[in-house]
N, C-alpha and C positions, 0 to 999 in steps of 0.2 A: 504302578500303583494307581486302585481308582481314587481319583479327586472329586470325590464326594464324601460328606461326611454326614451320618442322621444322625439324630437323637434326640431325646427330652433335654427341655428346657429347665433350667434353674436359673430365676429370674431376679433381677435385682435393680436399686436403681444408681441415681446421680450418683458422683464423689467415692467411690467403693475407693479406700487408699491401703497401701499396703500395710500397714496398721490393724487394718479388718480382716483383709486377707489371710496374713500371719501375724498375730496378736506378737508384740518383742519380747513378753516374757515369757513365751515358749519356744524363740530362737536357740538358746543352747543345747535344746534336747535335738533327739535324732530325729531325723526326716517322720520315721516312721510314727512316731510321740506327736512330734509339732503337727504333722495335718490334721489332727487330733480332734485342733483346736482352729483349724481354719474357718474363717467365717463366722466365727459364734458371736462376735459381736452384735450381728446382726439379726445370725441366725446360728443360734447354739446346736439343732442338729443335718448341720452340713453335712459334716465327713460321714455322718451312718447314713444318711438320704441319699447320699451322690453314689450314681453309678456309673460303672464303667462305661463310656463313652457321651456320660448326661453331655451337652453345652450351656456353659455358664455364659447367660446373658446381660448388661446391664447399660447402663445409662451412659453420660456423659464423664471423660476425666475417671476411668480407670484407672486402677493401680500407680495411683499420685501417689506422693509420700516419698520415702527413703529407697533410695535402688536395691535395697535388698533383696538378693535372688531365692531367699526362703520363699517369696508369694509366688510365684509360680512355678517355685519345684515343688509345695504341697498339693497343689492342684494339678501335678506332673504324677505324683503319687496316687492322690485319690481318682489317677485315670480319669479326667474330664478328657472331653476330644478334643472341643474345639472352645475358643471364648469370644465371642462379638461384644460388642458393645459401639454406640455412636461417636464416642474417643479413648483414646489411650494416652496415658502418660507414655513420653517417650521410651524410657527406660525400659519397665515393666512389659512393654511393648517386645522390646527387641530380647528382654531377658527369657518371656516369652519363645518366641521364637528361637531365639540359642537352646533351649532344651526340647524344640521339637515340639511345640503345643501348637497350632494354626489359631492364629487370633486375625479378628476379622473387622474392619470398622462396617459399621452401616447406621446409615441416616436413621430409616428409618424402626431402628433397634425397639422403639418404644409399642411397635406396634404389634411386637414379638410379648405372646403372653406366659407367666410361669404355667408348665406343665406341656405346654404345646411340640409338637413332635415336627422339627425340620429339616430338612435337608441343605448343605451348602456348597454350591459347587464352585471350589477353590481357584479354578483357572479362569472359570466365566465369571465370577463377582455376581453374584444370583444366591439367593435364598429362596428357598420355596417352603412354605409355611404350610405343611400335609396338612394339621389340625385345622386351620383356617380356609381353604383353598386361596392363598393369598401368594405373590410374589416380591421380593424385596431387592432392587438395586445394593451391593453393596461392595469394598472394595477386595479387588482379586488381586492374590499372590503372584510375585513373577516368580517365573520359571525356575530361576537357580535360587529364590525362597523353599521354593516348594520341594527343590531335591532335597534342600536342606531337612527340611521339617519332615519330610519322606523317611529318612534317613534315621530320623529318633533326635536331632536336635547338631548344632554346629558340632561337639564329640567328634560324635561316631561318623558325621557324615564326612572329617577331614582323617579322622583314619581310614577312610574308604578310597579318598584319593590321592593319599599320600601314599 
């Protein structure tokens, strides 16, 4: 598979917690219902803006909050590709990653503007910012991540080799 990912940017900043992500009172509806409502805290029309393969960009201290795995299985729904940001909550981070999304730290995340069209090359830890003609250090996935996340997420990649 190639390890590169493009797309438009949907841009965000500091403290994004999973609270914003997946607002709690539309936790007990279905996957399909709840991304609904992802984001609208901040910005009520996420789920009809986002397209398939946008990359949600954002600040520092992502997906803090509660480990609930609703915030990034709605963003697993609404087909984001890939999510950067300058940090991650642990959690959010790996929960992430267990269903297949490539999240990516980079320093310098901020310099990444909403709308801007990027590229990410997952092995190298490189951003290249097409809109900008800009490039961005950032960090790269190991190898048996990246089969994972290849794979559609921890699932399906352990029913592969088991």
């Amino acid at each position: 598979m190639d390890n590169t990912i493009r797309g438009r940017v949907l841009k965000y900043g500091d403290n994004i917690n999973t609270d914003i992500i997946s607002p709690p009172q539309y936790m007990e509806l279905d996957i399909a219902e709840a991304a609904k409502y992802a984001m609208s805290a901040i910005d009520p029309d996420f789920s009809t803006k986002v397209q398939e393969g946008d990359i949600l960009v954002a600040g520092a201290n992502l997906g803090s909050g509660s480990s609930r795995e609703t915030s990034p299985l709605t963003l697993k729904y609404l087909k984001v590709g890939a999510i950067v940001a300058k940090s991650f909550a642990r959690i959010f981070y790996r929960n992430s990653i267990n269903l297949g999304i490539p999240v990516i730290e980079c320093g310098e995340a901020d310099k990444i503007q909403d709308q801007d069209v990027i590229e990410i090359n997952l092995e190298q830890g490189i951003i290249v910012n097409v809109t900008r003609s800009e490039s961005y250090v950032c960090s790269k996935i190991p190898p048996h991540i990246l089969a994972l996340v290849n794979e559609g997420g921890l699932v399906p990649y352990l029913k592969k080799i088991i």
